[in-house]
Backbone bond lengths (Angstrom), bond angles and torsions (degrees), N, CA, C in turn:
res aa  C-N    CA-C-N  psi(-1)  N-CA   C-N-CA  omega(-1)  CA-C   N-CA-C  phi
1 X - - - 1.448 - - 1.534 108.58 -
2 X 1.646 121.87 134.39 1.141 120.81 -175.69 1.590 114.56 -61.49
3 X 1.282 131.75 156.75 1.321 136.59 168.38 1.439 120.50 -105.57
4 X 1.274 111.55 131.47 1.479 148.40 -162.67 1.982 101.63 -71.91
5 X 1.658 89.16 127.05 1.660 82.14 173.08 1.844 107.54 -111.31
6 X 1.006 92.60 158.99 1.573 108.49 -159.42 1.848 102.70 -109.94
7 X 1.667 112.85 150.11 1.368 99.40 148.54 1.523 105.71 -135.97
8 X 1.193 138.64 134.25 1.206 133.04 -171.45 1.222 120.31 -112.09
9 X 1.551 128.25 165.41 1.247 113.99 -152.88 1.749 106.34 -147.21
10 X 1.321 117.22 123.10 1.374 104.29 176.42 1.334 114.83 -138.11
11 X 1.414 97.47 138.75 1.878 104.37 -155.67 1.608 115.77 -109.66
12 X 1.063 142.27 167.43 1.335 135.19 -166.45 1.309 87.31 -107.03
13 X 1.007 114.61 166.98 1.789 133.28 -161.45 1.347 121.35 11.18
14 X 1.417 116.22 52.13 1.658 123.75 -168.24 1.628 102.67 -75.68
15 X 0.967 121.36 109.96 1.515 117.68 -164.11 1.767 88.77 -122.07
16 X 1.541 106.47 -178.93 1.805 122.17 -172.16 1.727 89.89 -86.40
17 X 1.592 121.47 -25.93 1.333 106.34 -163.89 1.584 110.39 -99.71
18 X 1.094 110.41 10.80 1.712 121.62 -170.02 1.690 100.07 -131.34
19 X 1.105 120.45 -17.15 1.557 119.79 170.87 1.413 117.77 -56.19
20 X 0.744 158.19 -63.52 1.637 159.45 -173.99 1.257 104.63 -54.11
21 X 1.215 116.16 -35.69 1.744 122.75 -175.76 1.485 109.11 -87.16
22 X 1.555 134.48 -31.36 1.310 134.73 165.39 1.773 111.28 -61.33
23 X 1.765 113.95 -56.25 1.294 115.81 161.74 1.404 106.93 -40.53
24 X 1.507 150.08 -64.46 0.631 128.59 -161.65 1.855 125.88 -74.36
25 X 1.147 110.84 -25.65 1.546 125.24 159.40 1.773 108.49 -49.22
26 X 1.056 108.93 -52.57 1.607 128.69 161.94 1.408 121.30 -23.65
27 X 1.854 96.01 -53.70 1.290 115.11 -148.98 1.879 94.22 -81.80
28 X 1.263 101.70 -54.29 1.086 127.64 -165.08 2.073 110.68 -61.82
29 X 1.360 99.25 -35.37 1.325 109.00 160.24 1.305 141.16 -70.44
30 X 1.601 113.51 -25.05 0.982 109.89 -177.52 1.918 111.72 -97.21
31 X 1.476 109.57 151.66 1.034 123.30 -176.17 1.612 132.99 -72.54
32 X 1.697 122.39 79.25 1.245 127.81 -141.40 1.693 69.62 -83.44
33 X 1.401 73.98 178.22 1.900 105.00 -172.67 1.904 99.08 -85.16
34 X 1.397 105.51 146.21 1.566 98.94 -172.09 2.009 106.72 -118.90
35 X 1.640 86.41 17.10 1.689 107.77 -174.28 1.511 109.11 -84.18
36 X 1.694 94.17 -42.00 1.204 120.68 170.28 2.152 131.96 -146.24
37 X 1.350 77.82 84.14 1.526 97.66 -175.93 1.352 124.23 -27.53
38 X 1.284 139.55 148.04 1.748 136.45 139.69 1.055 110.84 104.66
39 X 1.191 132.53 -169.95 1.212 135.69 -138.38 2.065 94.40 -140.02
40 X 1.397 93.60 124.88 1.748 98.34 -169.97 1.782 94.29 -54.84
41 X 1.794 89.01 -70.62 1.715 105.69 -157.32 1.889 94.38 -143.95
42 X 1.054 90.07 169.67 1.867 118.00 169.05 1.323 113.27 -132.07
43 X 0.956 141.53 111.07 1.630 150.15 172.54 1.701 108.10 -113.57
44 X 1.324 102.58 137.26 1.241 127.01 173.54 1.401 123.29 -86.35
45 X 0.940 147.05 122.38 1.563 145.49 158.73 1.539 109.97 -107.67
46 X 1.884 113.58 140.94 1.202 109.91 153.07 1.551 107.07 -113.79
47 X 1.646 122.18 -178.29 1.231 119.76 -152.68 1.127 150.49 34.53
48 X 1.606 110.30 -55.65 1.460 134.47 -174.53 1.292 103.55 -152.43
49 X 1.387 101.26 161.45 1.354 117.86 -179.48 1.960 123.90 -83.55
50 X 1.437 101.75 -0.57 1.346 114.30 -162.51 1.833 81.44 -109.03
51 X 1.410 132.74 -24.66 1.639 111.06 167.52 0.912 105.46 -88.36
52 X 1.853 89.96 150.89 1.994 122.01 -174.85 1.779 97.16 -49.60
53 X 1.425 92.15 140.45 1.427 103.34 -168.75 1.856 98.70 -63.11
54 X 1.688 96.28 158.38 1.896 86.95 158.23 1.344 103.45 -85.04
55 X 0.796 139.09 -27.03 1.895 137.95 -152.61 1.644 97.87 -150.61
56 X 1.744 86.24 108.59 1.943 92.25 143.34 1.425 120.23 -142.83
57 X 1.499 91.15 120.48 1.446 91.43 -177.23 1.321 117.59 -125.83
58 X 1.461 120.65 140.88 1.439 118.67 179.22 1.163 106.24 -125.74
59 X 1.611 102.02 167.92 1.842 100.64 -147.81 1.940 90.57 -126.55
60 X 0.739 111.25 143.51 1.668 126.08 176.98 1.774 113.32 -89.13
61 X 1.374 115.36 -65.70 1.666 129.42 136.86 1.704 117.48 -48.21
62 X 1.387 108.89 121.25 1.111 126.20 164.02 2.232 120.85 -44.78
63 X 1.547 114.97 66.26 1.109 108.04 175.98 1.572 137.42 -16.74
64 X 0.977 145.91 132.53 1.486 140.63 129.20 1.508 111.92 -31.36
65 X 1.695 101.60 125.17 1.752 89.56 -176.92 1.569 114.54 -83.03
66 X 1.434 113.11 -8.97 2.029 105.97 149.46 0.824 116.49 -44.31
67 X 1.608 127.80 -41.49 1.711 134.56 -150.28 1.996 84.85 -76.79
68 X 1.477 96.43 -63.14 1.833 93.91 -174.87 1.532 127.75 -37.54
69 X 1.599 101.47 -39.33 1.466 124.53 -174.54 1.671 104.13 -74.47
70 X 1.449 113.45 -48.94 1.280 116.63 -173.67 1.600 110.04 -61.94
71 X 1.327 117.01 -44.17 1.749 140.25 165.87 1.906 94.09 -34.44
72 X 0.989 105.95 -95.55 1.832 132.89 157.80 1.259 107.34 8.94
73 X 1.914 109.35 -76.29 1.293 100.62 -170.96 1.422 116.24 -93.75
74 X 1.608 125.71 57.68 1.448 123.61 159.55 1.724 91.81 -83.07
75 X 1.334 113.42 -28.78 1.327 116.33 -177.50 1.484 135.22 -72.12
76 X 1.035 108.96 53.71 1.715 119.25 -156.08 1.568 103.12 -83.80
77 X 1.189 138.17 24.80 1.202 132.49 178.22 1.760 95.37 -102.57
78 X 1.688 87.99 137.58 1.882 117.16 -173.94 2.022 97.79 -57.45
79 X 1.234 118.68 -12.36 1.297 102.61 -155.60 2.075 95.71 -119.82
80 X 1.483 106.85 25.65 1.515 123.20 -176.57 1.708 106.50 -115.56
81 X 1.523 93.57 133.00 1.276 108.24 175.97 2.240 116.51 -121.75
82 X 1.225 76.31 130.02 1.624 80.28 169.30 1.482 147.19 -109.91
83 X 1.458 105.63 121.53 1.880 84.59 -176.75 1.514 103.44 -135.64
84 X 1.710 93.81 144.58 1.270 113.18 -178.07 1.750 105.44 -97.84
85 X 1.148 127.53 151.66 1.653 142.40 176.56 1.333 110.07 -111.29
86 X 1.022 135.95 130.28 1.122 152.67 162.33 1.528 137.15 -154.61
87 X 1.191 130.10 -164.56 1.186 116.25 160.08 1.985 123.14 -133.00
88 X 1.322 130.82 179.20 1.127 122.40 -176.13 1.768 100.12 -160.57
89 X 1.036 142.99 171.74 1.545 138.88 -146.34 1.486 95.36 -112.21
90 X 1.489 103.58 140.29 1.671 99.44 159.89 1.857 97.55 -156.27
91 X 0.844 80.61 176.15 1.891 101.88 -170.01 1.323 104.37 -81.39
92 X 1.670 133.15 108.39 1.431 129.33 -157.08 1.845 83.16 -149.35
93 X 1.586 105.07 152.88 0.923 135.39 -163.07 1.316 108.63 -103.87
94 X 1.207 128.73 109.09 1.522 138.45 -178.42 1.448 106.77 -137.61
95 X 1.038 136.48 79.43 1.506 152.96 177.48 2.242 90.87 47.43
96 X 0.698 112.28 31.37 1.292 136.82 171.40 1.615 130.12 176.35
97 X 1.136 114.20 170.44 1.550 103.31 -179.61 1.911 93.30 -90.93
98 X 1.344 111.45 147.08 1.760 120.03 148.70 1.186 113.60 -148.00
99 X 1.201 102.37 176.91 1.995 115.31 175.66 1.230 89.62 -106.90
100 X 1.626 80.69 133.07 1.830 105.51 -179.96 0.763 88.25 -125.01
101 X 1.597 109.13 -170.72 1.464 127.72 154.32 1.284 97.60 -116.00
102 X 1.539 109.94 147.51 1.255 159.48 -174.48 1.331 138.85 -124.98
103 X 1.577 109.53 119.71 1.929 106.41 -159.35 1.455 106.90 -52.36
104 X 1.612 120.07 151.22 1.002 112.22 175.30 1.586 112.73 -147.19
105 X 1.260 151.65 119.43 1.331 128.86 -153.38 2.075 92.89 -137.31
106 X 1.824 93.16 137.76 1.239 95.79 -166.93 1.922 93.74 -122.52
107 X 1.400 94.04 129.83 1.635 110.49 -172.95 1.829 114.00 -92.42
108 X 0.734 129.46 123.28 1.504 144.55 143.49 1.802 107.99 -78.63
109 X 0.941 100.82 121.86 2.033 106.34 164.56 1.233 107.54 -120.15
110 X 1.025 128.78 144.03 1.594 147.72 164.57 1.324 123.96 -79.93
111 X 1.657 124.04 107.53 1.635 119.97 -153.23 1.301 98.92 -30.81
112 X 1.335 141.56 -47.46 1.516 122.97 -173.05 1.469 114.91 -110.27
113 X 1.254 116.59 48.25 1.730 100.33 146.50 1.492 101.43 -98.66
114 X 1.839 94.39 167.52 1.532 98.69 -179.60 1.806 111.95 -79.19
115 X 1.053 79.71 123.72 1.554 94.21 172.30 1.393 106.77 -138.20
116 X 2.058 114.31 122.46 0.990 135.03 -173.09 2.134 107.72 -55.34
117 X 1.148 103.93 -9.94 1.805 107.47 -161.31 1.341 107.82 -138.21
118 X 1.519 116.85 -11.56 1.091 103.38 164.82 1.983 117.49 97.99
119 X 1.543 106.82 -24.42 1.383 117.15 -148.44 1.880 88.63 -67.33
120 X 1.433 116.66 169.35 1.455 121.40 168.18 1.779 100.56 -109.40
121 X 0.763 133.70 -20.69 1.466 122.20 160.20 1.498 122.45 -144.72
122 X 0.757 129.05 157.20 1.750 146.91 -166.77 1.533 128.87 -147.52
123 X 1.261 117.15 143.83 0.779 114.93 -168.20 2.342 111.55 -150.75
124 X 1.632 86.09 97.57 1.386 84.72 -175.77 1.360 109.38 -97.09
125 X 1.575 94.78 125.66 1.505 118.68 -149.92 1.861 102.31 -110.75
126 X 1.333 113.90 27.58 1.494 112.81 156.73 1.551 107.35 122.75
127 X 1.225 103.94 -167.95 1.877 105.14 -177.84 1.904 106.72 -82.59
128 X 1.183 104.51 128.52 1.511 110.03 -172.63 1.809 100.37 -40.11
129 X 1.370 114.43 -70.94 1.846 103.57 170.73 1.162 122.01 -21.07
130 X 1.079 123.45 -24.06 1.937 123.50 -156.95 2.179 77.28 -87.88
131 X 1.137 119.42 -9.69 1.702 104.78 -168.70 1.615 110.04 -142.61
132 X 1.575 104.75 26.73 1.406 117.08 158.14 1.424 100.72 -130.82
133 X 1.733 86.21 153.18 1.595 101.05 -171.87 2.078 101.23 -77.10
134 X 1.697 84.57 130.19 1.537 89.45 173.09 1.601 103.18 -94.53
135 X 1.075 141.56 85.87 1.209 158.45 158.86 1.307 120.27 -33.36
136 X 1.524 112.53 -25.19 1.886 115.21 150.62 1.451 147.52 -62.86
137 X 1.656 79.08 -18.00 1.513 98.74 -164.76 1.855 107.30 -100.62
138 X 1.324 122.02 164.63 1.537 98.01 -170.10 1.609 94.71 -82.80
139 X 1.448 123.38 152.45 1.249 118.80 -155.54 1.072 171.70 -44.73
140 X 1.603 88.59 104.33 1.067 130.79 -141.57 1.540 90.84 -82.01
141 X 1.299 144.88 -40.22 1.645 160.40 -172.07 1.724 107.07 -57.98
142 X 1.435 88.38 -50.61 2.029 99.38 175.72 1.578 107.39 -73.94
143 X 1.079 112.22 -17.19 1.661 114.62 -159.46 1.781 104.71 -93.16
144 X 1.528 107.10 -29.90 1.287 122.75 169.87 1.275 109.56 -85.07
145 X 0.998 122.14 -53.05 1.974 115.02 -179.55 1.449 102.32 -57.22
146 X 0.947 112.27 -37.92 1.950 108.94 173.47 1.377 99.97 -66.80
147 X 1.065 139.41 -38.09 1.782 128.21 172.85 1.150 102.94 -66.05
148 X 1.185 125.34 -43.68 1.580 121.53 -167.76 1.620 106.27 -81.68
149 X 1.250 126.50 -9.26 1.276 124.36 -163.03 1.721 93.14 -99.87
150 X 1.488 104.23 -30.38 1.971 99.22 176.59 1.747 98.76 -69.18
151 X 1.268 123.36 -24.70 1.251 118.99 174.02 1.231 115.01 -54.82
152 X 1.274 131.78 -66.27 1.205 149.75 -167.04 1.637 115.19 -60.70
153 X 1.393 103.60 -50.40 1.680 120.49 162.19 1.903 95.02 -54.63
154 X 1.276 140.02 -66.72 0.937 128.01 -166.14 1.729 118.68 -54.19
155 X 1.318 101.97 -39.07 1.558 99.46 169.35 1.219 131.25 -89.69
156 X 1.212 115.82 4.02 1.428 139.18 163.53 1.773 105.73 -66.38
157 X 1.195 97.80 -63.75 1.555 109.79 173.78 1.454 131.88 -60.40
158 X 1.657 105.04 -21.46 1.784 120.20 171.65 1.316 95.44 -80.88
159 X 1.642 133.51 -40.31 1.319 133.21 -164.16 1.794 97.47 -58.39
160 X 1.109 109.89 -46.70 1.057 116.11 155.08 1.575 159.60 2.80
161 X 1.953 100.79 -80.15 1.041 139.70 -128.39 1.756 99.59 -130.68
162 X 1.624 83.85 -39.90 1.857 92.83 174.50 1.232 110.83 -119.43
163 X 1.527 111.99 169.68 1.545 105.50 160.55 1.733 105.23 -92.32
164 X 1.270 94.36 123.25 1.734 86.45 -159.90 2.057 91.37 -117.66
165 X 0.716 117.30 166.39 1.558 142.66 -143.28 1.572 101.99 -123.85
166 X 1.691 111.38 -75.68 1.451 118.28 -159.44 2.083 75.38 -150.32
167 X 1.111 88.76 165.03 1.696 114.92 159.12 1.222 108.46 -170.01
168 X 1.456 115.03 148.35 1.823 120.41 -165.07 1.422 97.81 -143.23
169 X 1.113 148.51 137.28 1.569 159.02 174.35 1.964 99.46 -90.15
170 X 0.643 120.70 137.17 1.647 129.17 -179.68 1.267 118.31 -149.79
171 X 1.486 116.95 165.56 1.119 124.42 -159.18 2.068 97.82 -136.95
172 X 0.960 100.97 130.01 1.743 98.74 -172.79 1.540 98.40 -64.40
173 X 1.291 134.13 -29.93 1.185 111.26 167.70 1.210 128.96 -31.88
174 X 1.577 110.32 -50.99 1.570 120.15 -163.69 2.131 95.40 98.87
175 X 0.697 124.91 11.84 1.663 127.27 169.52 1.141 109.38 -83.53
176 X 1.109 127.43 149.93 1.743 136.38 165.06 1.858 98.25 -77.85
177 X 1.473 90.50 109.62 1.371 128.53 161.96 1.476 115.02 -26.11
178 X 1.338 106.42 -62.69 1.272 117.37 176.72 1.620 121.09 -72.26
179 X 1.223 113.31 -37.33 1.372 110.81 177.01 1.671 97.71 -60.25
180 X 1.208 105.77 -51.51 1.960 106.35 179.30 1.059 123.25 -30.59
181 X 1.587 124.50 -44.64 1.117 140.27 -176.40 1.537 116.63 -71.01
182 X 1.437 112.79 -55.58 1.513 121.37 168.32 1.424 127.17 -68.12
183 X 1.362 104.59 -10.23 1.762 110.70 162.99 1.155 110.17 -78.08
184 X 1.397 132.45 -57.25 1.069 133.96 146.09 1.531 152.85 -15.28
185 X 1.640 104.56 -43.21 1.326 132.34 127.49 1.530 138.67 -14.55
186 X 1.595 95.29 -76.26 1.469 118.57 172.17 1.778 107.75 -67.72
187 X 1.244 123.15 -28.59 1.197 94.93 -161.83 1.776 108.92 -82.12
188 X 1.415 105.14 -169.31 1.621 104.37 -170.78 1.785 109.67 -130.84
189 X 1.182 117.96 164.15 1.495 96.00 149.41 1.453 127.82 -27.22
């Protein structure tokens, strides 16, 4: 099964009473897909991410992202996490290259749910392939640096947007990202 790339996010004074309002700075920043509008769902977690959510809701009408945030913060407990589904465009290979849209799910954590890393927001930004160069395909190298370059524009714009701390790009493997990319690089037909 392919592995998921990550961008994570850590903010200076991320507190339970300023969380809903950073997600929503979040929300509002990042670049949804305009191929295919709105917001899938919002799901709730308390503690961990492995208990049945309290809240899932998916929306048919394209939400207001207040409406999501306002939804969100009935949940004001330090140990609640939130994620929204949606999608945002990337360069995908269908017997040609196009811009699609592409799942994309953006995390809020609550200083105390369990989270293996610690980050206060996240943002898993598609299947790790969709942001290495496929070097088989006809170019396939330009088609990935343009995925990786909406990456880079996107955290350019959180640097921005939040008061942000640290941010780290990851790969669910647990591999260095970057080495991924330059192996990838090197290889040939």
């Amino acid at each position: 099964m392919p592995d998921r790339l990550y961008l994570s996010l850590w903010l200076r004074d991320f507190q339970p009473d300023n969380m809903h309002a950073r997600f929503l700075r979040l929300l509002k920043t990042f670049p949804f897909s305009r191929l295919r509008p709105g917001i899938a769902s919002l799901r709730v977690h308390a503690v961990a991410e492995s208990e049945p959510p309290l809240l899932e809701q998916s929306f048919a009408a394209a939400p207001e992202l207040e409406e999501i945030v306002r939804i969100a913060r009935q949940y004001r407990e330090p140990d609640c996490a939130f994620v929204v589904e949606a999608w945002w465009e990337l360069w995908q290979w269908e017997s040609e290259w196009r811009l699609l849209p592409s799942r994309v799910a953006l995390w809020c954590f609550g200083p105390e749910f369990e989270n293996d890393i610690g980050d206060h927001l996240r943002i898993e930004l598609g299947l790790e392939v969709q942001f290495l160069p496929q070097m088989s395909l006809p170019q396939g190298g330009r088609m990935a640096g343009s995925n990786l370059r909406s990456v880079v524009r996107l955290a350019e714009e959180l640097d921005k947007a939040l008061p942000l701390v640290r941010r780290q790009l990851w790969s669910e493997s647990g591999e260095n990202f970057a080495a991924l990319v330059d192996t990838a690089l090197r290889q040939t037909d």
